[in-house]
C-alpha positions as CSV (number, residue, x, y, z in Angstrom):
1,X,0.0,0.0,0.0
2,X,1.3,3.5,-1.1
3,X,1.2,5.4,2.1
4,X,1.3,8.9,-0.8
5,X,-2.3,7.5,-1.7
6,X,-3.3,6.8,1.7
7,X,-2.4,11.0,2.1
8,X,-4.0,11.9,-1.2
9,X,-7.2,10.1,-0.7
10,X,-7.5,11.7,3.3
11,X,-6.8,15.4,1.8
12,X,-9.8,14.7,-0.5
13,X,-11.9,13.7,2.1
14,X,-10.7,17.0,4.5
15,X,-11.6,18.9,0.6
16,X,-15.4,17.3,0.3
17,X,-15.6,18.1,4.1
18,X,-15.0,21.2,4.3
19,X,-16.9,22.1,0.9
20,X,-19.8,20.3,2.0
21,X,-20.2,20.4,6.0
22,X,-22.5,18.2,7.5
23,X,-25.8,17.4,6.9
24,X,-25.8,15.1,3.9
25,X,-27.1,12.2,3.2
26,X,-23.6,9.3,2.7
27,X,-24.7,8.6,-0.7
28,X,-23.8,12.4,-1.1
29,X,-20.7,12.7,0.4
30,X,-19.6,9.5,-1.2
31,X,-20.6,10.9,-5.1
32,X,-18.3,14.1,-3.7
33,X,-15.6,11.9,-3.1
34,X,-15.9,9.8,-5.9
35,X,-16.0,13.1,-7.9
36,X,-13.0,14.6,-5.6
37,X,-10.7,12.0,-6.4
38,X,-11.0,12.0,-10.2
39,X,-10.4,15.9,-10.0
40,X,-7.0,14.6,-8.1
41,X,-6.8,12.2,-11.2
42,X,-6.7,8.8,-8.4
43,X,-9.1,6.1,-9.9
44,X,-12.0,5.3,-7.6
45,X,-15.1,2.7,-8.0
46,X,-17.9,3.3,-6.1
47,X,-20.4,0.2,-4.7
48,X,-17.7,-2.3,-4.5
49,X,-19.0,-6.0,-4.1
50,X,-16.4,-8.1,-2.4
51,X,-18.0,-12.1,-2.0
52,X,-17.2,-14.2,1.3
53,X,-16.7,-17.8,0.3
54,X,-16.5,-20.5,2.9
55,X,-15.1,-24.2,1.5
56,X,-15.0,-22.7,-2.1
57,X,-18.9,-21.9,-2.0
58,X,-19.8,-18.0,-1.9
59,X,-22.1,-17.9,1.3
60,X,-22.5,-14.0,1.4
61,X,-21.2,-10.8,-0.3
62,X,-20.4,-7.2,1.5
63,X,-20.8,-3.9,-0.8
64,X,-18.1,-1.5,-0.1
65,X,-18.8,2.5,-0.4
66,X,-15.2,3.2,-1.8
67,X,-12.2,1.5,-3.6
68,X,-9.5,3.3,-4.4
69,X,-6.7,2.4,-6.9
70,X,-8.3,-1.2,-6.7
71,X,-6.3,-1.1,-3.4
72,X,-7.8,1.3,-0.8
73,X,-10.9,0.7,0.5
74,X,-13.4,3.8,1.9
75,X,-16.3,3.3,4.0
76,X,-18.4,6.6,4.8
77,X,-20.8,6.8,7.4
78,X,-22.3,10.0,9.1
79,X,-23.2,9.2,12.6
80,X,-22.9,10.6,16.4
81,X,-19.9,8.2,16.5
82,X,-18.0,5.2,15.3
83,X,-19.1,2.0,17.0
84,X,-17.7,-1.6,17.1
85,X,-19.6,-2.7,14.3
86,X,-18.2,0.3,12.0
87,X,-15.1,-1.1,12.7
88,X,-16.0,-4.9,12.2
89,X,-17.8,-4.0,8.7
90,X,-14.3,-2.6,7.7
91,X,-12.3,-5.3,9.0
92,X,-14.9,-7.8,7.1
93,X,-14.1,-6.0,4.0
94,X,-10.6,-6.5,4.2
95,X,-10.9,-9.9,5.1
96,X,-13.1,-10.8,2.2
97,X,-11.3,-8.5,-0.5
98,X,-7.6,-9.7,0.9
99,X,-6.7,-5.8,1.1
100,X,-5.0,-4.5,3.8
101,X,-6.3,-0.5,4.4
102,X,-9.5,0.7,4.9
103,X,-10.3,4.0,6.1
104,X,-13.6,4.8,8.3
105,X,-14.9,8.1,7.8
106,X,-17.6,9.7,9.9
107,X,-18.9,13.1,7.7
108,X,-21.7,14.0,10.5
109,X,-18.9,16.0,12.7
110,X,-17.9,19.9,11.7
111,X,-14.1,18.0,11.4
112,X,-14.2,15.0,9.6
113,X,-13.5,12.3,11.7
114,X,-10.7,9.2,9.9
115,X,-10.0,5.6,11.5
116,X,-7.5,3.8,9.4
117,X,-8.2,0.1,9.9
118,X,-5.4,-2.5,8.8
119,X,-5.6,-6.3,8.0
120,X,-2.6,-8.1,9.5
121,X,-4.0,-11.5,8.0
């Protein structure tokens, strides 16, 4: 993982923060982003589907908000605060997409809140 990425993708995300301010819906914010980071010229996909297979059999997919440079994976959320299952729902994309950085990002704060999540599988 390019930690220069990791740097570009968080100053877009401070830029659709402090352009937009709270309020928004995530599918908003994440259409910003999307948007932000193609300005910057870094690729991003939006609505990610990552399968969970179990004994070679897919048994259940996960939908990520954000993939970045097919290597960097963004989930949005705007809430009071992150909880345990934020941070499970991150580490569960990781796990099922074998990538090793997420970033959680909470837009519903005046400063952007960022949790960088790794996967030390």
């Amino acid at each position: 993982m390019n930690a220069d990425l990791v740097e570009q993708v968080i100053g877009a995300i401070y830029e659709v923060s402090n352009v937009l301010g709270v309020g928004f819906l995530e599918k908003v914010y994440e259409r910003a982003l999307a948007q932000e980071l193609g300005l910057r010229g870094i690729k991003a996909q939006t609505q990610v589907h990552f399968t969970v297979n179990y004994k070679g059999r897919n048994v259940g997919e996960y939908v990520a908000d954000l993939v970045v440079e097919d290597d960097l994976v963004i989930e949005l959320k705007c809430v009071d605060q992150f909880c345990n299952e934020h941070m499970a729902q991150c580490i569960n994309y990781l796990k099922s997409s074998g990538k090793k950085i997420a970033l959680l990002v909470n837009f519903q704060k005046p400063k952007v809140q960022l949790k960088r999540i790794v996967n030390n599988f």
